[in-house]
C-alpha positions as CSV (number, residue, x, y, z in Angstrom):
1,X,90.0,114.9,84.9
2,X,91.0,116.8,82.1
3,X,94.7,118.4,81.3
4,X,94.5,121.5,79.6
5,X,97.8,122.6,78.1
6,X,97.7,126.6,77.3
7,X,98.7,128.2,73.7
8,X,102.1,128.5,75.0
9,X,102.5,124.8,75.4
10,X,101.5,123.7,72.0
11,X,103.1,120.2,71.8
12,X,99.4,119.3,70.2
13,X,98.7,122.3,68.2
14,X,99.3,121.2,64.9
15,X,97.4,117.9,65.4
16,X,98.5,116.6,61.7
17,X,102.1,117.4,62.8
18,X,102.1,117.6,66.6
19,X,105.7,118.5,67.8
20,X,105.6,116.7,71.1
21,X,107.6,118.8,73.6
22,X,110.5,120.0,72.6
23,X,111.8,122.0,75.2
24,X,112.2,120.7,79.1
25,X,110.0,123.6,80.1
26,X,106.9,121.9,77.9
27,X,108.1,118.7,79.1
28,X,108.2,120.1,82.6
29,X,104.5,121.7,82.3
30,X,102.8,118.7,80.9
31,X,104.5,116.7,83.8
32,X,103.1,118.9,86.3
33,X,99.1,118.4,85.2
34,X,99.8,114.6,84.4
35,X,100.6,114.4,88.0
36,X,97.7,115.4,89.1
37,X,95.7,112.8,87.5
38,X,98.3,110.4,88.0
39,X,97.9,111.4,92.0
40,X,94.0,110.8,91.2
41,X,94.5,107.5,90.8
42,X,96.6,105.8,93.0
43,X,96.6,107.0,96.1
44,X,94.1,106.8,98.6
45,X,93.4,111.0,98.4
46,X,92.6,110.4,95.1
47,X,90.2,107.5,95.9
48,X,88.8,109.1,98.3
49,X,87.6,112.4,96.5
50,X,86.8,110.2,93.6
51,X,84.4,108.3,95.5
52,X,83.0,111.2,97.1
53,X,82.2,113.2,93.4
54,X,80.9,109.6,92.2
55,X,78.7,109.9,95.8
56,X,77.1,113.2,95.4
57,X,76.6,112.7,91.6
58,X,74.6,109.9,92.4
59,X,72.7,111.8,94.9
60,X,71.9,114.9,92.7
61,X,70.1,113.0,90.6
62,X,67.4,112.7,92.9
63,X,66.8,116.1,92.4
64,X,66.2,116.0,88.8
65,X,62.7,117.1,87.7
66,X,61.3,114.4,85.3
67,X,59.4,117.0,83.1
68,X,62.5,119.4,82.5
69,X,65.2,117.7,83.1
70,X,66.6,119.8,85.6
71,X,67.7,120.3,89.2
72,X,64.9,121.3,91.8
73,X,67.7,121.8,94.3
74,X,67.9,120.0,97.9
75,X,64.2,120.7,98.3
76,X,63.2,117.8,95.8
77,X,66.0,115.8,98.8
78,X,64.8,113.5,100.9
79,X,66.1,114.7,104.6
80,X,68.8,111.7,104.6
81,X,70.2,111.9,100.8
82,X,70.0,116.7,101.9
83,X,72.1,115.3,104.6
84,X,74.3,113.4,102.9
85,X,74.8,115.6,100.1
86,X,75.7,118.3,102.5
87,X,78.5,116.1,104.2
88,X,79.7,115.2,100.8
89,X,80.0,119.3,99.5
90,X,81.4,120.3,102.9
91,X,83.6,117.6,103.1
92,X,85.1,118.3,99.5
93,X,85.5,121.8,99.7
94,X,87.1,122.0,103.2
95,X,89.8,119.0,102.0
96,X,90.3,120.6,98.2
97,X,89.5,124.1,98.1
98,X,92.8,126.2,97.7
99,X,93.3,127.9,101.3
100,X,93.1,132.2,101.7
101,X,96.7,132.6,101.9
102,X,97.8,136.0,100.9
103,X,101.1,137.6,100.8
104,X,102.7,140.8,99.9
105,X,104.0,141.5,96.5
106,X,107.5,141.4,95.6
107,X,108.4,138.7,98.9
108,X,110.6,135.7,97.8
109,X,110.8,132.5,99.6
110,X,113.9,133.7,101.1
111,X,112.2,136.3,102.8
112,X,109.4,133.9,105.2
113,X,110.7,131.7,108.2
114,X,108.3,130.1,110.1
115,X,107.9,130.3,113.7
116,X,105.2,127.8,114.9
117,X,102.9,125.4,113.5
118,X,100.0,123.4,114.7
119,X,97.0,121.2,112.9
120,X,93.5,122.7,113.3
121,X,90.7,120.1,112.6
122,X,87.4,120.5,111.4
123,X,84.4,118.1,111.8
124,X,82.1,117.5,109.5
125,X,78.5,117.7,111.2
126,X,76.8,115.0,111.4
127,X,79.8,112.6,109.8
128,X,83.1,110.9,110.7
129,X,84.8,113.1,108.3
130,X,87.6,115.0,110.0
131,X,89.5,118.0,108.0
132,X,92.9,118.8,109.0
133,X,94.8,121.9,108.4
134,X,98.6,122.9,109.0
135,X,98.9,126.6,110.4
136,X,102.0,127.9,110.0
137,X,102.4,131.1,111.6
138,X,105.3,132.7,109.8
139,X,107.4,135.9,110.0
140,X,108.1,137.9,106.6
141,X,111.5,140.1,106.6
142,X,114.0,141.1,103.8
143,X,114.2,143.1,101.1
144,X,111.8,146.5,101.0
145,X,109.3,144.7,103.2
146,X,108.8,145.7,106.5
147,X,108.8,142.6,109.1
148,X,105.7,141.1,109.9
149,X,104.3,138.3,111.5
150,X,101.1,136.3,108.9
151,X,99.0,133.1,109.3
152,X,99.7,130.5,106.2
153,X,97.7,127.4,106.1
154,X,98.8,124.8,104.1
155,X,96.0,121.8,102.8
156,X,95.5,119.3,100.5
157,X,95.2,121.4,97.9
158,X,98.5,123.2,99.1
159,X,100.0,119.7,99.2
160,X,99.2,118.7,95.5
161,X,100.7,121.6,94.1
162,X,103.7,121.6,95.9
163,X,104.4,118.0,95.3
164,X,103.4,118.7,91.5
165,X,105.8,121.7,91.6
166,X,108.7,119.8,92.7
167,X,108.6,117.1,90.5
168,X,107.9,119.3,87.8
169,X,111.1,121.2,88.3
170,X,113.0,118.1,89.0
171,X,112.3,116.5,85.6
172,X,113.0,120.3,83.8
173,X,116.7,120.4,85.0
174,X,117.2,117.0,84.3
175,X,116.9,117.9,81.1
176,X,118.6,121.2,81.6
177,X,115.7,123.6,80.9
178,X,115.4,127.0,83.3
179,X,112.4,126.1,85.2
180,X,110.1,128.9,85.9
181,X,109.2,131.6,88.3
182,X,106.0,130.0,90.5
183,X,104.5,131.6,93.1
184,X,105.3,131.0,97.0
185,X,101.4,130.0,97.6
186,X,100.3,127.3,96.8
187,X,103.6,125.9,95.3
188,X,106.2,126.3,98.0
189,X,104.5,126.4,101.2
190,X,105.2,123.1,102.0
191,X,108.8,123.4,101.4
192,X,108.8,126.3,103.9
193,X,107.4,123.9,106.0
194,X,109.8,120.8,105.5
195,X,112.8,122.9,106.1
196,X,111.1,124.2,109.6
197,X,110.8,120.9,110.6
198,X,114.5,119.9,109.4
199,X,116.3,122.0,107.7
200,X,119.0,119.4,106.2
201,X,115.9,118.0,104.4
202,X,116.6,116.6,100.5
203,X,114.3,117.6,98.1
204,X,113.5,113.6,97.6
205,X,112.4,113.5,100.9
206,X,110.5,116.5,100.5
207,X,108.6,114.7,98.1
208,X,108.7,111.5,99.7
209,X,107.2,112.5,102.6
210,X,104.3,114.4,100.4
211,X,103.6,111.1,98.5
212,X,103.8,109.3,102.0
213,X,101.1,111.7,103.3
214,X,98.6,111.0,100.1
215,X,97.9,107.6,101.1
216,X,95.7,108.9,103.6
217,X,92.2,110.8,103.7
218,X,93.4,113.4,105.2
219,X,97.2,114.3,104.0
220,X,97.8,117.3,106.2
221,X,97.4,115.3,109.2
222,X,99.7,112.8,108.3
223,X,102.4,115.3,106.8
224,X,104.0,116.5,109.7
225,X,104.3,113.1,111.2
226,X,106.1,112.2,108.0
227,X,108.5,114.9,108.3
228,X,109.1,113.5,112.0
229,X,110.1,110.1,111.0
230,X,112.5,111.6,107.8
231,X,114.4,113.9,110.6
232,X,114.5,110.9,112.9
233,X,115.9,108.8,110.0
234,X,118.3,111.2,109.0
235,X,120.0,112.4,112.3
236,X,120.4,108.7,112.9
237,X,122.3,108.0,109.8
238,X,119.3,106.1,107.5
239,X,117.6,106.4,104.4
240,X,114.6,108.4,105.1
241,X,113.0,107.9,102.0
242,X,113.2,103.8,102.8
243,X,112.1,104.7,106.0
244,X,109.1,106.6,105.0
245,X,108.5,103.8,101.9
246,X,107.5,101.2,104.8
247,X,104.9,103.7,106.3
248,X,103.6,103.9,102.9
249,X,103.3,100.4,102.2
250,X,101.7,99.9,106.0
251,X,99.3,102.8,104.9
252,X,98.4,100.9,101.6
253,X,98.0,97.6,103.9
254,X,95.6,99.2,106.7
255,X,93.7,100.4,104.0
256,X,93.3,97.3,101.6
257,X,89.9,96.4,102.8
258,X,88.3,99.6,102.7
259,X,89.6,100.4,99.0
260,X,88.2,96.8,98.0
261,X,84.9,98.2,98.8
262,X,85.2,101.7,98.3
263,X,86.3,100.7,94.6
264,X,83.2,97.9,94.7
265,X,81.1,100.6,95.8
266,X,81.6,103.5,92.5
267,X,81.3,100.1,90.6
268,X,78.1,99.7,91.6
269,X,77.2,102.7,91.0
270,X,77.0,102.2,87.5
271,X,75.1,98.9,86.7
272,X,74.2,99.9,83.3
273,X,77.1,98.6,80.5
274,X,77.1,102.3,78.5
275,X,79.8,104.8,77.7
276,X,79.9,106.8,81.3
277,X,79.4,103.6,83.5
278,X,82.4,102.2,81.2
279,X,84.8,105.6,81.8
280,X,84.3,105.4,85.5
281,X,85.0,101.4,85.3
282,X,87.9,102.7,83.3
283,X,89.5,104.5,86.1
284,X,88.7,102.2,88.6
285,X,90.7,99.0,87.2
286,X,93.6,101.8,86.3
287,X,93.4,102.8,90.2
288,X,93.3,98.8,91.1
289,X,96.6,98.6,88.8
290,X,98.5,101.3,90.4
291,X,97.9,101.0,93.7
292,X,98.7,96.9,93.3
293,X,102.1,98.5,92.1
294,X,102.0,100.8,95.1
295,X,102.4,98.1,97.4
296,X,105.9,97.2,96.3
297,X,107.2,100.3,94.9
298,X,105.4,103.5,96.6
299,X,107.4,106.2,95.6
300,X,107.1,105.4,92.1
301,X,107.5,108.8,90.5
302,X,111.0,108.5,90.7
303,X,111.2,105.5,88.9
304,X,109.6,107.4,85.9
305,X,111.6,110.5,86.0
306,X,114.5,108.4,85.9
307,X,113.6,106.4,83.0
308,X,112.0,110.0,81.1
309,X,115.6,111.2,81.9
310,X,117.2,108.0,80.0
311,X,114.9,107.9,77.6
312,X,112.3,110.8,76.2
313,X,110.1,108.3,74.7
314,X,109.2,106.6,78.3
315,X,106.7,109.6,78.4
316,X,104.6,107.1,76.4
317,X,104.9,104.2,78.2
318,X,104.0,105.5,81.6
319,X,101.3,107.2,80.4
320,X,99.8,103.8,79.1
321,X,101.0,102.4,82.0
322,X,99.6,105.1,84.6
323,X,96.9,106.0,82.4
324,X,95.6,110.3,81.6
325,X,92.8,111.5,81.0
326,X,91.3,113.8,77.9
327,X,93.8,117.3,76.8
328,X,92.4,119.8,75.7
329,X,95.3,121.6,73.6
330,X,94.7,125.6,73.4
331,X,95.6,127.5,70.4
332,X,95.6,131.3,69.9
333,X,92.7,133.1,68.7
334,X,89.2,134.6,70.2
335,X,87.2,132.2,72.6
336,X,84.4,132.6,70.1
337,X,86.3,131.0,66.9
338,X,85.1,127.7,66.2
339,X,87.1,124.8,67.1
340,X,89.9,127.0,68.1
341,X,91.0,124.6,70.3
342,X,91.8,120.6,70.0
343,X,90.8,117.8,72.3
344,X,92.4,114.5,72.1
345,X,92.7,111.1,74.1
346,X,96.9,110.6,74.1
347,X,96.9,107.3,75.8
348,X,94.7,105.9,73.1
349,X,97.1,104.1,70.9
350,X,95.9,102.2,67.9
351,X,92.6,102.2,66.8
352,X,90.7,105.3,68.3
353,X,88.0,104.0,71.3
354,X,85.2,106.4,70.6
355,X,83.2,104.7,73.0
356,X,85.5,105.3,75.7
357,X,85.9,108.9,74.3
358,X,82.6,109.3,74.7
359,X,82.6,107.8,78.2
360,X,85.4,110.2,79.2
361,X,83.8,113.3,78.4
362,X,80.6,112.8,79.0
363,X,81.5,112.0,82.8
364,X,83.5,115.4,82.7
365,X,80.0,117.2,81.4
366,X,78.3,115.5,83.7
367,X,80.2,115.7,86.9
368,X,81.1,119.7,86.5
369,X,77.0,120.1,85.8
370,X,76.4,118.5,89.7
371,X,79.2,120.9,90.5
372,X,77.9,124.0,89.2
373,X,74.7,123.4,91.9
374,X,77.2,122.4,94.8
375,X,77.2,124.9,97.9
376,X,77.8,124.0,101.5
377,X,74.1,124.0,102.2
378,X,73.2,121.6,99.4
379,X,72.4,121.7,95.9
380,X,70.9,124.9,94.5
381,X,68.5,124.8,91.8
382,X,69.0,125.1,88.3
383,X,67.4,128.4,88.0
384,X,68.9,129.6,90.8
385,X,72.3,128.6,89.6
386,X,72.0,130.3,85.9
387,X,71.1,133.4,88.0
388,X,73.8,133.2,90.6
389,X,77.1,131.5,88.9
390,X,79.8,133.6,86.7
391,X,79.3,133.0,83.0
392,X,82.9,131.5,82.5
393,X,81.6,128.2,84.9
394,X,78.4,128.0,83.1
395,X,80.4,127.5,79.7
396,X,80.3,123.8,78.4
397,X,83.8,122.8,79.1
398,X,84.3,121.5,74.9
399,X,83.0,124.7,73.8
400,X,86.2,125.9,72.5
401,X,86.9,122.3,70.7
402,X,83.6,122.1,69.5
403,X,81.9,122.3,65.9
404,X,78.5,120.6,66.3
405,X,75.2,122.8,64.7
406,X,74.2,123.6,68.2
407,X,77.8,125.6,69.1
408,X,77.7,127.0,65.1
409,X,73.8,128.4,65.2
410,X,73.3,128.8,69.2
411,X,76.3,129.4,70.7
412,X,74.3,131.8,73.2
413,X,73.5,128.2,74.7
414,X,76.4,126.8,75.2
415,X,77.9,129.7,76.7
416,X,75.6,130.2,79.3
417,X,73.3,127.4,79.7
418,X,75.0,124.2,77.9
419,X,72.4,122.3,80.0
420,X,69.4,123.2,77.4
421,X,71.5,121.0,74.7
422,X,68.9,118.2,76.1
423,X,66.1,119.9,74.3
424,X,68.0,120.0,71.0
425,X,66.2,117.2,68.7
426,X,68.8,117.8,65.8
427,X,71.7,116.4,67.1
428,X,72.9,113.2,66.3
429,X,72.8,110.5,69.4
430,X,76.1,110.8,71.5
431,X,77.6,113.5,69.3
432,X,77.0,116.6,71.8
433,X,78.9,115.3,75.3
434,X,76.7,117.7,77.5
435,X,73.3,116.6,75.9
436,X,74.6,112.7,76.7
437,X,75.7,113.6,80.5
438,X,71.9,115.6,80.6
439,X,70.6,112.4,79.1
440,X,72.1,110.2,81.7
441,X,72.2,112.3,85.1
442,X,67.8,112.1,85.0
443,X,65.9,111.2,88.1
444,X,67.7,107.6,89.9
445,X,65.6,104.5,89.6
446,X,63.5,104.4,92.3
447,X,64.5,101.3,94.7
448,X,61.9,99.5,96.2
């Protein structure tokens, strides 16, 4: 939960001055990654992958040796928590990972008709978690490309980017901007798809029938049925996007019970009042809020671009509203320089919550540290982890915002091994992010 805006985007660059965005492009690009947090948090995808990372991080720490301070991998598992952790990773990865869709260079979207699809589902042993996924097999022909017949597969991941993409691009020419070249996979597969399905579809109910399918567990399986009921709706001579607004709301409905508890249950999770427990709190009363608002407007987004068209400075409100997360706002120069890069909490307004700060980034430390040991067959070990994963997903994630002594005088460690910041004694309390999250992911109190 973090929005990372690159040099090229440097609306926060000049954080004494910041220059906001000033073209529809930046505008357009911030949009994009502030819907993906915003599609975090109020729908019941988001809810449910939420829960699941809260799940597993409390899990993992089970596996934390008391005397180091670090993971001893599913071994240290008792069989039912190795079990459960194993559902939780598959689970995850199957229903986010991007899918292995490849195409040839130089193909436009022009150029790919599809000419069958079908769900495939996967169970996940041992649980009631089913995975769906839409296989489109498709037929590639124009230009210098010789025809042939490919397999795309289209997920959730392929589903939050396209429905990013397209608002993206719908907020850029309202405001006149040129919007910019993106590739077919992962951001246009699903409009490939819509028009097989009904090829008079509007790109509102493109996107309404992607937000439709997000107030599910499983959005591919629900996706093609939405596309069913907007063709239905439109050959008959009705609003599809009303018509697809009331499966919404009966999605939200069905659901109400199991959110009250799922949301109970992260709660819970964190009995202890201090800054990580209070950031995960945080995002559970902002999920509370907007799905509450859900329920009697489900297709909100439009509302917003609408407003953002009318008025620039609604940017603001919805992010108060909504709620976002930390940016980290890139700036040119080597990934070495100290503090090349700013990070900032936008939807603070008025006095500066540096416990909540705190909170924030600290659960971003300490949820991408239980990543780093995720694999399909459990947690891997700490050691085994340094030795195995890439140096660029070791790196603390604030390394480039960072100007504490430990990033100045060891930066060796925080480059490869940010982890060993919980042996640092010099550091002042709360002031390193990944030494608090180190601090707080030890061993689970034992239950009697």
């Amino acid at each position: 939960m973090v929005i990372i805006l690159k040099p090229e985007f440097d609306a926060y660059a000049d954080i004494e001055n910041p220059k906001g965005f000033t073209t529809p492009e930046t505008l357009g690009f911030f949009f994009h990654e502030w819907t993906h947090y915003l599609h975090n948090v109020s729908t019941i995808q988001g809810i449910s992958a939420f829960a699941n990372v809260v799940r597993l991080w409390s899990v993992f720490r089970n596996s934390i040796d008391v005397n180091t301070g670090l993971s001893m991998g599913s071994a240290a598992l008792a069989p039912y928590l190795n079990l459960s952790a194993k559902q939780i990773q598959r689970y995850l990865l199957a229903s986010r990972a991007p899918k292995s869709n490849e195409l040839p260079l130089a193909v436009s979207i022009d150029d790919i008709s599809f000419s069958s699809v079908r769900l495939r589902t996967e169970k996940i042993e041992g649980s009631d978690f089913d995975v769906t996924t839409i296989v489109c097999l498709a037929e590639i022909a124009g230009g210098d490309v010789p025809t042939k017949e490919i397999v795309l597969e289209i997920g959730t991941h392929e589903i939050l980017e396209s429905l990013a993409s397209m608002l993206e691009r719908k907020i850029v020419r309202a405001f006149g901007g040129v919007n910019i070249a993106t590739p077919i996979v992962p951001y246009h597969l699903v409009e490939i798809l819509a028009h097989f399905n009904s090829p008079q579809i509007s790109d509102d109910a493109i996107i309404g029938c992607m937000l439709c399918s997000l107030q599910s567990s499983d959005p591919p399986h629900i996706l093609l049925d939405a596309f069913k009921c907007e063709k239905v709706a439109q050959e008959a001579g009705r609003d599809p996007l009303r018509e697809l607004a009331t499966i919404s709301k009966e999605s939200l409905k069905n659901t109400k019970f199991w959110v009250k508890e799922t949301l109970k249950q992260i709660e819970d999770t964190f009995p202890v009042d201090e800054a990580m427990g209070r950031a995960v709190k945080k995002i559970v009363n902002t999920i509370r809020n907007n799905l509450f608002e859900r329920q009697s407007n489900p297709f909100f987004e439009f509302d917003i671009l609408n407003k953002v068209k009318n008025n620039l400075q609604y940017m603001d409100e919805a992010v108060r509203r909504y709620g976002l997360c930390t940016i980290v706002q890139e700036r040119p120069g080597p990934l070495d320089q100290i503090q090349r890069d700013f990070m900032l909490d936008i939807a603070v307004f008025g006095p500066v919550d540096y416990a909540m700060q705190e909170g924030w980034r600290k659960m971003h430390a300490s949820f991408r540290f239980v990543a780093l040991h995720s694999s399909q067959d459990g947690f891997m070990s700490t050691e085994t982890m340094q030795r195995v994963k890439p140096l660029n997903f070791k790196m603390c994630p604030f390394f480039t915002a960072c100007n504490l002594s430990l990033r100045k005088e060891k930066p060796e460690v925080c480059v490869s091994a940010p982890w060993k910041s919980i042996d640092e004694n010099d550091l002042s309390k709360g002031s390193c992010y990944y030494q608090a999250a180190m601090i707080s992911i030890g061993p689970a109190p034992k239950t009697e």
